[in-house]
C-alpha positions as CSV (number, residue, x, y, z in Angstrom):
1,X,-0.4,-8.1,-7.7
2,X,2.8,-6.8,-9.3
3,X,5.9,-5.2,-8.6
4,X,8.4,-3.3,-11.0
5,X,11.4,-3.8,-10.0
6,X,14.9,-2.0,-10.8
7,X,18.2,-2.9,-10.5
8,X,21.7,-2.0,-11.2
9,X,24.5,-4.5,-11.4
10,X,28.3,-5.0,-11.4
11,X,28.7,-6.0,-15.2
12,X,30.0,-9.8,-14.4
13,X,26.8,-10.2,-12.1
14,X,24.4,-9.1,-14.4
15,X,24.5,-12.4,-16.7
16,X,23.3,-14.6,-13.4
17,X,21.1,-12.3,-12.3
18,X,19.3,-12.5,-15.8
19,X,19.9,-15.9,-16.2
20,X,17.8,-16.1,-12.8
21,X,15.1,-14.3,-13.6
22,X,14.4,-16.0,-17.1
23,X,14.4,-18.9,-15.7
24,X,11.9,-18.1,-13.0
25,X,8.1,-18.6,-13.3
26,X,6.9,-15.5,-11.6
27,X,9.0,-13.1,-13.4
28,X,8.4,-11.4,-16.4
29,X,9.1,-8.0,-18.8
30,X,12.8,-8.5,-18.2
31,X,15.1,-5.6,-19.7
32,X,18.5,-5.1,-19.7
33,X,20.1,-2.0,-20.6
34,X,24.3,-2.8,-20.2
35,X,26.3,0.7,-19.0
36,X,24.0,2.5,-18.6
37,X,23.6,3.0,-15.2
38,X,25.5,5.9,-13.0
39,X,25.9,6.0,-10.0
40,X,26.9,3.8,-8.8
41,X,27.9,2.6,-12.4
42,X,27.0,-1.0,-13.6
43,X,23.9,-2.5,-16.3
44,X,19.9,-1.3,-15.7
45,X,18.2,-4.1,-15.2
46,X,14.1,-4.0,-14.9
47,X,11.5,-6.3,-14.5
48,X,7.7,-7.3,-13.3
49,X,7.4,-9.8,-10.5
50,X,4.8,-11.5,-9.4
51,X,3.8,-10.6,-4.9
52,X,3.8,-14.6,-4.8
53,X,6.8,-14.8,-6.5
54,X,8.8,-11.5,-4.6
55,X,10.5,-13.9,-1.8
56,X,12.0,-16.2,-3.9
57,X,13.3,-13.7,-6.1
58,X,15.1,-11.1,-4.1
59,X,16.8,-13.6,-2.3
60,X,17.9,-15.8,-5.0
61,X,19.2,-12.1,-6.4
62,X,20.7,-11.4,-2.9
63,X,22.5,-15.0,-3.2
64,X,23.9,-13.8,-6.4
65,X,25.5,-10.6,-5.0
66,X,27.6,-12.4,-3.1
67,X,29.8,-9.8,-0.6
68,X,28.7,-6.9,-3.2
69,X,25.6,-4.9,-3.2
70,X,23.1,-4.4,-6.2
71,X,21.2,-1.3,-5.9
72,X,17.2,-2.3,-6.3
73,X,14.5,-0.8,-6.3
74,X,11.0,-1.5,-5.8
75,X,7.9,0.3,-7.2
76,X,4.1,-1.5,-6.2
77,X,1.8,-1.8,-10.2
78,X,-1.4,-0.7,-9.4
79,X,-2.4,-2.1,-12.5
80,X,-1.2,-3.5,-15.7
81,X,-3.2,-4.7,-18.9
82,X,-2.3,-7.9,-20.2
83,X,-1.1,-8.9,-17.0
84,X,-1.2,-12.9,-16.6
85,X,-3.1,-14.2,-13.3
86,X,-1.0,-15.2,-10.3
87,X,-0.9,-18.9,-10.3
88,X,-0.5,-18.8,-6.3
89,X,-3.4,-17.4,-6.4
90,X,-7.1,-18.9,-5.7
91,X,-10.1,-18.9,-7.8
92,X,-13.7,-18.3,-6.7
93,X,-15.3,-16.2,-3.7
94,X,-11.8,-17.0,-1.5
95,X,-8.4,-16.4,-2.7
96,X,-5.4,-17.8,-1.4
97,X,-3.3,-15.7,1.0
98,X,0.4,-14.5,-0.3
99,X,2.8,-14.6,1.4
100,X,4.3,-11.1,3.0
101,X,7.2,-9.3,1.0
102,X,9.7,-9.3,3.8
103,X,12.3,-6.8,2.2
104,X,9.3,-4.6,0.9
105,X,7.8,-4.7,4.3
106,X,11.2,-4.0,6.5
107,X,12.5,-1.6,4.2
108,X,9.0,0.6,4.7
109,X,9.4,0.2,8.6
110,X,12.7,1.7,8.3
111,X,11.7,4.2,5.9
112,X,8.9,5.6,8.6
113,X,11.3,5.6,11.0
114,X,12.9,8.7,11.2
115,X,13.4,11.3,14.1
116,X,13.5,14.5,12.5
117,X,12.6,17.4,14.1
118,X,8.9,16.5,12.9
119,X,8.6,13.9,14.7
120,X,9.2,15.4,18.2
121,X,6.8,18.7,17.0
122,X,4.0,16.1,15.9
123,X,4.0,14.2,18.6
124,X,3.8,18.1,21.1
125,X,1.1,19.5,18.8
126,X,-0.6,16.1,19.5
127,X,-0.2,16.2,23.1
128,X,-1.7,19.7,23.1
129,X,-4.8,18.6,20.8
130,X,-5.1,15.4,23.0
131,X,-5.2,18.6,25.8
132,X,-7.9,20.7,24.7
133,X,-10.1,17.5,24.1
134,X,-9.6,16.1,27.6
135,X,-10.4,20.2,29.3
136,X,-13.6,19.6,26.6
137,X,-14.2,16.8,27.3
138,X,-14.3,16.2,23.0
139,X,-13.7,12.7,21.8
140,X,-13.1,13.7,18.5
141,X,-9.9,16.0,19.6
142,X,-8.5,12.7,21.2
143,X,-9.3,10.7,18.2
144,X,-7.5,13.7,16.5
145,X,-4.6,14.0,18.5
146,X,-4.0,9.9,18.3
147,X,-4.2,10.0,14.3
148,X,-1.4,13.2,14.6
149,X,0.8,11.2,16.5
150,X,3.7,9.4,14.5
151,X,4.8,7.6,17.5
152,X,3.5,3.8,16.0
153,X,6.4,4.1,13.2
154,X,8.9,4.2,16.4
155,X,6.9,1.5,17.9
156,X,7.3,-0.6,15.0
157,X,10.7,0.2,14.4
158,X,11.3,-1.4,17.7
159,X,9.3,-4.3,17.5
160,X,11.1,-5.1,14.2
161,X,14.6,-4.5,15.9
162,X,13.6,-7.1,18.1
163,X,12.5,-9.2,16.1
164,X,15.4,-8.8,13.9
165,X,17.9,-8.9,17.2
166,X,19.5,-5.4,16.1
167,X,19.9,-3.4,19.2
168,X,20.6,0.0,17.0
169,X,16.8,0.5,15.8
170,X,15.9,-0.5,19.2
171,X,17.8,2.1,20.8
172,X,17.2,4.6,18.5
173,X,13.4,3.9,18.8
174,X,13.2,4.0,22.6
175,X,15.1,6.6,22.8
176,X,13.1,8.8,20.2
177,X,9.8,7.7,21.9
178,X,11.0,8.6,25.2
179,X,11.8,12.3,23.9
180,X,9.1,12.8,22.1
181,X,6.6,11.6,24.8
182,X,8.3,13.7,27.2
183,X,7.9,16.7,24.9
184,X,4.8,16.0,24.8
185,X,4.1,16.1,28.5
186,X,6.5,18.3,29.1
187,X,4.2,20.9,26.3
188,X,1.1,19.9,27.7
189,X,2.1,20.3,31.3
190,X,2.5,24.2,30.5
191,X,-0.6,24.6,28.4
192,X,-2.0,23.2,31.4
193,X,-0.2,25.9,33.5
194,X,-1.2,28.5,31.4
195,X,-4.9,27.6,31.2
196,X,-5.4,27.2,34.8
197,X,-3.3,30.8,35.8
198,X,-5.5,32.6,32.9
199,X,-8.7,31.3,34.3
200,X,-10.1,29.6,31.6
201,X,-10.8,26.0,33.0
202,X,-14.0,24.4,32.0
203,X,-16.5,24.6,34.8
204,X,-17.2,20.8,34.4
205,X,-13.2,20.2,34.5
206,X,-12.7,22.0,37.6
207,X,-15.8,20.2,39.0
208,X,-14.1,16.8,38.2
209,X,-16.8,15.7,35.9
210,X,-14.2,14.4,33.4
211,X,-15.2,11.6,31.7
212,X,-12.6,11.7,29.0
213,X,-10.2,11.7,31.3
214,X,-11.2,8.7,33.6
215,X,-11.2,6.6,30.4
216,X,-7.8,7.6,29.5
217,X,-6.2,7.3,33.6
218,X,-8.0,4.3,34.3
219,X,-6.4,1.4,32.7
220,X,-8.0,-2.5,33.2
221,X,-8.4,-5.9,31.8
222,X,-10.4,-4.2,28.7
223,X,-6.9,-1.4,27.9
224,X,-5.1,-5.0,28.1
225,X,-7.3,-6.4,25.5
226,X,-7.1,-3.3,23.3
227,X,-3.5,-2.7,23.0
228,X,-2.8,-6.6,22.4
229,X,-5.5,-6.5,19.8
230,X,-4.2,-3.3,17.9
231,X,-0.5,-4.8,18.0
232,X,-1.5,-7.6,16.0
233,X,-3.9,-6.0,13.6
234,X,-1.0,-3.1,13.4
235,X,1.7,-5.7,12.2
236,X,-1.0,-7.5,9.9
237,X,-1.8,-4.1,8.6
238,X,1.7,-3.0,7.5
239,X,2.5,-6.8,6.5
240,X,-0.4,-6.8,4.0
241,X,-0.6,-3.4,3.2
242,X,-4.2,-2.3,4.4
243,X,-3.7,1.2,5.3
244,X,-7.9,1.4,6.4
245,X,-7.0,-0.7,9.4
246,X,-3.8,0.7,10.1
247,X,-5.4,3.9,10.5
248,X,-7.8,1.9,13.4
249,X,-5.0,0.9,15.0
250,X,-3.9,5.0,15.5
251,X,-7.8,6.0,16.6
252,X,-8.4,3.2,18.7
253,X,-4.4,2.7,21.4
254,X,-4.6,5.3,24.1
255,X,-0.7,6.5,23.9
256,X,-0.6,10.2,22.7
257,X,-4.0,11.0,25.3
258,X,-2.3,9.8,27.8
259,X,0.8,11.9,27.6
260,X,-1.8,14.4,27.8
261,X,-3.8,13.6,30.7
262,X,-0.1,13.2,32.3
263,X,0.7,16.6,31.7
264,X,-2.7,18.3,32.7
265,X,-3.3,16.3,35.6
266,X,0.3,17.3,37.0
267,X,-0.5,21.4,35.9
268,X,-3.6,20.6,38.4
269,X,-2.1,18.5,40.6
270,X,-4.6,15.7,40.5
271,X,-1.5,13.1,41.2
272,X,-3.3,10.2,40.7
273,X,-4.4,10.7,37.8
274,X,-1.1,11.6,36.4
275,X,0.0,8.0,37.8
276,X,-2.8,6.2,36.3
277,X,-2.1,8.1,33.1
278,X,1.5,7.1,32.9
279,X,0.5,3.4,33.3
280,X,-1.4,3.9,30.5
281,X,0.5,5.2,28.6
282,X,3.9,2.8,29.5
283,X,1.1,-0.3,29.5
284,X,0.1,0.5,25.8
285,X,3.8,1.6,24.4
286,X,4.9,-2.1,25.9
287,X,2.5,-3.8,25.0
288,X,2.6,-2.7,21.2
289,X,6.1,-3.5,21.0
290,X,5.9,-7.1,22.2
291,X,3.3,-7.9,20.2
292,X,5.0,-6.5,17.5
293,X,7.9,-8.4,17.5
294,X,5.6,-11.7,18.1
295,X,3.9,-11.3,15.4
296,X,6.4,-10.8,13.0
297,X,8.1,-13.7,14.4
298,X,5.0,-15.7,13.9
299,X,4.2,-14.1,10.3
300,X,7.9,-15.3,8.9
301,X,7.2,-19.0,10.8
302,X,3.9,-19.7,9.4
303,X,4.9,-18.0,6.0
304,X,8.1,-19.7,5.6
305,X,7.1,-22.8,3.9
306,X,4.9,-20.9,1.2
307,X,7.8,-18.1,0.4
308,X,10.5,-20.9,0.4
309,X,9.6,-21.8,-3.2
């Protein structure tokens, strides 16, 4: 695998910076076009880089900026003709692991992480599709309302905070989760309200046969072993870009359903529901977040000998 990537220097870093990536095994296609960047102004300076090779390269380029800051980009090749094999890379049925782009990989976190407005209305319209499936008793609305919900790119941005010891992404992502949960509870609480004043309960809801709703406000040893599961394959997933198991992780943590079952349960008073709900819900949030930030920490420990070349 490849990446394309762009920079634009100062004019007195850019012969370094060239020099660097010359000299350097895993790089190749290196242009140089001098003044013609703008904004900021400076020398274009593009080239391919092999994954194996990315570590050692943007940090041998961060070295060289010194107190300044080159503006890079970074653009994934799906594909390129010609392209020489990785060397890092194994031959035969198994391949050799690479290590994780770490700037690629924080920068993308960062990038998710962002509390607009849509954020907080996804997560409500979530909590209200979560809703109708737990009255219906549908398992495909809660597997709907958990692939709606943004709320892992929060999670993550946390865990990464942590990990990183940088209080403001935690904040920010704590902070974000715990207003757009509450949104959605809040949202759900009244759909609840409305539905039960308009007469329109299920039968089988009203009888307490909800069996969609004991799985969601019952947590044990087994919602334990799920969210600590998911954390790990989450981090893996982003760290190696595998967006099919990512998308697992969304259909398979109980955090959006059980902002839902809080709300209903508290439109129909079934309290202890609404408790075992909201230990769900803060059992699963947690517990995503600490294993987040463990497994990055483990990721960069047992990567760090391979990406140190």
């Amino acid at each position: 695998m490849t990446f394309h990537v762009r920079v634009v220097s100062p004019p007195d870093l850019t012969d370094p910076l060239v020099d660097v990536l010359v000299h350097h095994s895993g790089v190749a296609n290196v242009v140089v076009l001098r003044g013609c960047a703008r904004r900021p102004d400076g020398d274009a300076v593009q080239f391919d880089v092999l994954t194996s090779s990315a570590n050692s390269v943007l940090r041998q380029l961060q070295a060289i900026q010194d107190d300044r800051h080159c503006s890079i980009a970074i653009e994934n090749v799906d594909a390129a003709i010609g392209e020489t094999a990785d060397p890092a890379a194994g031959h035969g049925l198994v391949e050799r692991d690479i290590a994780p782009v770490w700037d690629v990989v924080e920068a993308k976190i960062r990038s998710e992480a962002v509390y607009a407005p849509s954020f907080f209305i996804l997560l409500a319209i979530a909590g209200l599709i979560g809703a109708v499936g737990i009255l219906t008793n549908s398992q495909i609305l809660i597997v709907g309302a958990m692939v709606v919900g943004p709320e892992y790119n929060a999670i993550m941005a946390v865990a990464l905070g942590t990990d990183k010891r940088d209080k403001d992404p935690v904040l920010r992502g704590l902070v974000a989760l715990v207003a757009g949960f509450s949104a959605a509870i809040v949202v759900t609480f009244l759909f609840g309200l409305a539905i039960r004043w308009s007469g329109h309960t299920p039968e089988a809801y009203l009888l307490g046969l909800r069996p969609v709703s004991h799985l969601i406000n019952s947590p044990d040893l087994f919602s334990v072993v799920v969210a600590v599961l998911a954390g790990i394959v989450g981090v893996v997933s982003l760290t190696e870009s595998r967006a099919g198991a990512l998308i697992g992780v969304f259909i398979s943590i109980t955090t959006i359903p059980a902002a839902s079952d809080m709300g209903l349960s508290m439109a129909y008073a079934s309290w202890t529901q609404a408790r075992g709900s909201t230990f769900q819900l803060l059992l699963n949030v947690t517990l995503l977040i600490v294993m987040g930030a463990l497994v990055l920490r483990v990721q960069r420990i047992i990567w760090r000998p391979r990406s140190a070349g």
